[in-house]
N, C-alpha and C positions, 0 to 999 in steps of 0.2 A: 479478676480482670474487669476494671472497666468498661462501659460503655465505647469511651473513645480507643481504650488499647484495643477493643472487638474490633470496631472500626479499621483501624491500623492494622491490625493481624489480619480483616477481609478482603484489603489491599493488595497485601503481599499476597494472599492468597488466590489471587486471581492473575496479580500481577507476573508472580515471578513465573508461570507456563507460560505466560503470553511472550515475556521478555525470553525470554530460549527461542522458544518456538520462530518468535518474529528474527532474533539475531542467525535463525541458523539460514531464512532466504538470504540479506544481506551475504552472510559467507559463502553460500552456491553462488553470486556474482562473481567475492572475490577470490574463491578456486578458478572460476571461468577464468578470469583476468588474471589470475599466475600462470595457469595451463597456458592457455594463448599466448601472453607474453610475452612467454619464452620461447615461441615457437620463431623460426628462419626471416620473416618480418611482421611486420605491425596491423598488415593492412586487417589480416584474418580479427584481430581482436577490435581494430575499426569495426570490420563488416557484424561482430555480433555487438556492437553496441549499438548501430542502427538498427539492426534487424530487432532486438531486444527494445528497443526505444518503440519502434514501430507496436511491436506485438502488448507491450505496456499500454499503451496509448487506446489499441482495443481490447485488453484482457481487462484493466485496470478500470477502464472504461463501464465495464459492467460490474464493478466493485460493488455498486448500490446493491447488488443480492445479498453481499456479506452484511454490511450497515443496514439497507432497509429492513432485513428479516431481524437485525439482532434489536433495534431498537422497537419495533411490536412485539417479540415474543419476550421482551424485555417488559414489554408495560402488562402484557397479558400472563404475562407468572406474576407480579406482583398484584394486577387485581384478579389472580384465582381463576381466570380461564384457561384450563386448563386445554379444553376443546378448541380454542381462537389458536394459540401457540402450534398446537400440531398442525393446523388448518394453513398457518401461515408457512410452515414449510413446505408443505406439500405444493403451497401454490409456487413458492420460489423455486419448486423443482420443476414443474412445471414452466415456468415463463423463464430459467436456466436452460431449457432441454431447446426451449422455440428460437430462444437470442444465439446458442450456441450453433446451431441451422444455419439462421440468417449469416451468421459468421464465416462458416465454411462456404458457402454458395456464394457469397459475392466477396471473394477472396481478391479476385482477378482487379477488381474494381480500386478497393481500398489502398492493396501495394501498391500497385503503379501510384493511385495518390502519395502516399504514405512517400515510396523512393522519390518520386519528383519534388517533392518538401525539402526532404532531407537532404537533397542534392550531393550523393555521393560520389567520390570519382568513379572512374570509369573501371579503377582494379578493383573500389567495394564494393560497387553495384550489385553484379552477379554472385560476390558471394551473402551481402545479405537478401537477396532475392532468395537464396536458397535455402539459406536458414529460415527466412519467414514459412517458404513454401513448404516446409518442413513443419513446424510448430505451432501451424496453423489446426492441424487435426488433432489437437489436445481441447481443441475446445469447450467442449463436451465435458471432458473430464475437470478442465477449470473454471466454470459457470456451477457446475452441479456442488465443487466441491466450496467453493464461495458459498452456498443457500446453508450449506451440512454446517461447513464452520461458524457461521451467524447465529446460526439455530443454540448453538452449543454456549459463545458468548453469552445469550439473549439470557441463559439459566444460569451463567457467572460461574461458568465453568469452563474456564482454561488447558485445562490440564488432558484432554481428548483431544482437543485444538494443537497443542504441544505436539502429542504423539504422530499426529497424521505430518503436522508440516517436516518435524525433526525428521520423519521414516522419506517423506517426503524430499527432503533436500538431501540427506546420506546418502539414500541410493544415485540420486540425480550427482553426487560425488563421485560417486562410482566408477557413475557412467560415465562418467567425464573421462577418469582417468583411463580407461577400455577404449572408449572408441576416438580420441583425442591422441591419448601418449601412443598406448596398445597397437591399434589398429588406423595412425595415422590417418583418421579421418578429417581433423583441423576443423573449423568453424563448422560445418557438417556436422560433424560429431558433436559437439557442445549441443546441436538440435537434438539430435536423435537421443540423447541423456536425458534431457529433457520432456520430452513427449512418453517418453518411457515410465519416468519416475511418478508426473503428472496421473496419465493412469492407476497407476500402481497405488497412489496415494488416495484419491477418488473410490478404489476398490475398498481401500482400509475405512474411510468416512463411511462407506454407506454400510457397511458392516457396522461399525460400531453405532451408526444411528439407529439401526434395527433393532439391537438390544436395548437401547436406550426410552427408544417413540414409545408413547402412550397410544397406540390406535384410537383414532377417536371413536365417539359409539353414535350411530346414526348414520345414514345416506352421506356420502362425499361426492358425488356427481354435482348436485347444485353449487359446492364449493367451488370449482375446479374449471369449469365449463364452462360457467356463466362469468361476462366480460365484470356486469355487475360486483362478483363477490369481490375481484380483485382490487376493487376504488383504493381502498387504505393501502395496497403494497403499492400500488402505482403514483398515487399521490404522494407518498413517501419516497418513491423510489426517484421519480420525475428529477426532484430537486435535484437528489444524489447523482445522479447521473451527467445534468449540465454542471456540476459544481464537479465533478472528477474527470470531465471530459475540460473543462477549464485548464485543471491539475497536471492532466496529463500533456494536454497543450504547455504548458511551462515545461517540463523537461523535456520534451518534444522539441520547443525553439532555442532549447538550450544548447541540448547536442547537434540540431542543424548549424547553433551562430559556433560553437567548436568546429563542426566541422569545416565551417568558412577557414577559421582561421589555422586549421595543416594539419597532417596528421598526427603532427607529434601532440598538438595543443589537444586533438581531441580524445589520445590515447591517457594525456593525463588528467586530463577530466573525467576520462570517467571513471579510474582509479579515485579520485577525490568522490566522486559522486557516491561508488559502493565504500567508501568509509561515510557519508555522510547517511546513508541509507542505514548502515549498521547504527548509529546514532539516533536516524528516526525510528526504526524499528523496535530498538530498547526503550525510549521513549512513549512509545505505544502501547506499551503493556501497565500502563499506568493510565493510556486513555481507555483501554479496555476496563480499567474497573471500572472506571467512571461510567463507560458504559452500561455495564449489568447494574449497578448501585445506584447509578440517579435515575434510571430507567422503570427500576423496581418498584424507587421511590416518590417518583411520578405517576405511575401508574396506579401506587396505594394510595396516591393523595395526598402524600407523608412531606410538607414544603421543607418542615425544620432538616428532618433525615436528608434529603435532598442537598439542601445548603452544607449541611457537615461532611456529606461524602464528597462532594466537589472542592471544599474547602483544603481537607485531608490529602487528595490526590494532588492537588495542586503542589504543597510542601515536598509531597516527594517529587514529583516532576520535574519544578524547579533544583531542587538538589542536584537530582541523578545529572539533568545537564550541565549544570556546573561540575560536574566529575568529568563529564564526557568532555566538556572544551579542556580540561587541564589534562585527561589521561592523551587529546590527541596532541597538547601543545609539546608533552616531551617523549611520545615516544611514536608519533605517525613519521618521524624522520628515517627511524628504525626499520621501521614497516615498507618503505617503499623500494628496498629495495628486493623484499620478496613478490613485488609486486611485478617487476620489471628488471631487465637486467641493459634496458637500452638507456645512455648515459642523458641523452639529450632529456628524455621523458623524466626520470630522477629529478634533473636541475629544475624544470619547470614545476613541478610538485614542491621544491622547496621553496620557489619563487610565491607561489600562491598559497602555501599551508594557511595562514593567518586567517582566511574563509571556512577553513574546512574548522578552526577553531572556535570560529565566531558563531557558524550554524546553530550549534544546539541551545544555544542560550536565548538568540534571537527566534528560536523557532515554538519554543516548551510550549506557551500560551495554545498556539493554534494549533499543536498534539493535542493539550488536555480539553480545551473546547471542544474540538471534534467529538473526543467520545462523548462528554457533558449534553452536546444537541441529538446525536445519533440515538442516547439513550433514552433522549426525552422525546424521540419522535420529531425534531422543530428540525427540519433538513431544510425547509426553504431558508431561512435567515443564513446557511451553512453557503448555499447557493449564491447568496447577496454579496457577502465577504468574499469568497475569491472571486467573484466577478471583479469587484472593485478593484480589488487588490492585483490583479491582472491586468486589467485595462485602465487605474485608474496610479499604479505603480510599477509595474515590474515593464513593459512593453517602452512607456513613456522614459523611465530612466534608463532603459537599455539604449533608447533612439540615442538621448543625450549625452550617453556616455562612450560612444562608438569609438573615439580618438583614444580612450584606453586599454585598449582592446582585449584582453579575456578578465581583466581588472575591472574594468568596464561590465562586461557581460558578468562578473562574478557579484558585484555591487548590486546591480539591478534583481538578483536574484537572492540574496540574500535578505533586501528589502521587501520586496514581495513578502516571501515567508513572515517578517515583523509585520507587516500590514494586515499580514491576512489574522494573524494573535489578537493585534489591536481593534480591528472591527468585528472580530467576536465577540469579545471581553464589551464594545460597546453596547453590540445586540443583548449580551448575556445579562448586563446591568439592568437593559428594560424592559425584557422581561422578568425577570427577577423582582422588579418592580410593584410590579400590575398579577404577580405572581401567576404568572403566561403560561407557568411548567404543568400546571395542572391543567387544563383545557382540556 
């Protein structure tokens, strides 16, 4: 075997537990949204896609635990600190255990913001009020377990990441069906699955991280304590944070402009959304290598190895989402109606599929970059690009395209995503340039 079929074979081999792993969150949405669906009206699977929009917005939010850890203990396996990598999870469990605190204690604060955003009617309100109030106390369990899964990336290794989120989303299937179908619980219960599984899965990470950890050898009080040691997770983290709180702003004013426009429009968006999620999700397992490989390869110093595993990922990326725009053009007709059984929501889904087609092709670039900057540490430039791309595309073409209204809002959103590819690919040129990856 070659150099490059090694190459190719370390892809898939990072690749293909990420791609499970990641497609099986997507399908705990789209069980939520069949359960609920089909339940006596619509409003209950409104109320968990704001409540879920909401809770995104701050879980997703502190995502920079998963990227900022995977991309340091990514440069510090490839230059042989073996000591820096352990150190750096420990810190992400730490500054995990403090953000998840802040979380639950100013609970009361955030929703009210969160619901008055979102401006649901007066039948969704209370019930996603309730679901938030509900799945707010997994917090703990979902910061901690973002540092373990980073950690695990960072060594390009998939396949532990796999097992926690697969064990992870089963049971949260489960649970769905028990306290949803079972025990008639309706949006409610979709919470209580959740926070359940959440735990559960968090118990299995940090088990399997015990086996795994190298203890480091020496005093950890200086590491852990002092504001000081933490510069590099925070400086890295910094970026990642206003660039995901951007992110999450975007789907966030998505589902508020759906829910402007009635409940039916927004019952089918967000069907369109967890299919398009399943698309980025698979897609991601391909920015995952890219993550551990140019990471490693950065961190050795190594620019050529750098340039070939970014190159590599790329081909398949590209590929895979040209399968995903054709697998959704002939057979997402098929699928909705196990998605829904209400005729109105169907029709609109076939009105707008052509977006849900377009996504993955227009999107590839700014999946594989992500991992590309994450691995190499360079999260400000990550920060630059959706800013732009947010306020300088997706907000401005939404304004002007108001008269065509979820056509409108699907457009502006779709272009976002290509903008944010495009201003990577431009940052990624110059440093690439000045050969920026090594620094």
């Amino acid at each position: 075997m070659g150099p490059q079929d090694r190459l190719h074979h370390k892809i898939w081999q990072i690749a293909w537990p990420a791609i499970l792993s990641n497609i099986s969150t997507p399908l705990l949405g789209i069980v939520d949204t069949a359960i609920l669906g089909h339940l006596e009206s619509t409003a209950y699977l409104g109320a968990v896609a704001i409540g879920a929009s909401i809770l995104s917005f701050v879980y997703w939010g502190f995502g920079f635990l998963r990227m900022g850890t995977t991309g340091l203990v990514a440069r510090a396996v490839g230059a042989g600190e073996s000591r820096r990598e352990a150190v750096v999870l420990l810190q992400s469990g730490v500054l995990a255990m403090v953000l998840a605190l802040l979380v639950v204690l100013s609970q009361a604060g955030w929703v009210a913001l969160g619901l008055e955003l979102m401006a649901p009617s007066a039948l969704l309100e209370p019930l996603a009020a309730e679901y938030v109030g509900i799945r707010v106390f997994s917090a703990p369990a979902v910061l901690l377990t973002y540092a373990m899964l980073g950690w695990f990336i960072g060594h390009q290794d998939t396949r532990w990441p796999m097992l926690i989120l697969v064990f992870t989303n089963c049971l949260n299937i489960g649970l769905d069906v028990l306290f949803i179908v079972v025990l008639d619980w309706k949006s409610a219960g979709a919470a209580w699955a959740t926070l359940c599984a959440e735990y559960a899965g968090c118990a299995l990470a940090l088990w399997l991280v015990y086996r795994r950890l190298n203890w480091p050898q020496g005093p950890l009080r200086p590491d852990l304590t002092r504001l000081a040691a933490y510069r590099a997770l925070l400086d890295s983290n910094r970026y990642l944070f206003v660039r995901t709180v951007c992110l999450l702003f975007s789907f966030a004013f998505f589902t508020a402009m759906s829910t402007r426009l009635g409940e039916t429009t927004l019952a089918a968006n967000s069907i369109m959304l967890n299919l398009l999620l399943l698309s980025a999700y698979g897609l991601d397992g391909f920015a995952y290598a890219a993550e551990g490989l140019a990471g490693n390869a950065a961190g050795g110093g190594d620019l050529a190895r750098f340039r070939h595993a970014v190159k590599a990922c790329w081909h398949w990326t590209l590929g895979t989402a040209g399968l995903l725009s054709l697998l959704f053009l002939v057979a997402a007709p098929l699928l909705y109606p196990l998605f829904t059984d209400h005729a109105p929501v169907q029709e609109l889904l076939q009105e707008y599929q052509l977006w849900v087609v377009a996504m993955p092709l227009v999107s590839a670039a700014s999946y594989l970059l992500d991992g590309v900057f994450i691995g190499a540490a360079r999260t400000r430039y990550m920060m630059h690009s959706m800013a732009l791309s947010m306020l300088g595309v997706y907000l401005p073409l939404w304004w002007l395209c108001q008269g065509l209204g979820n056509h409108g809002l699907w457009l502006a959103f779709v272009a976002f995503n290509g903008a944010r590819g495009l201003s990577l690919f431009v940052y990624y040129r110059r440093l690439d340039a000045r050969a920026g990856w090594l620094d």
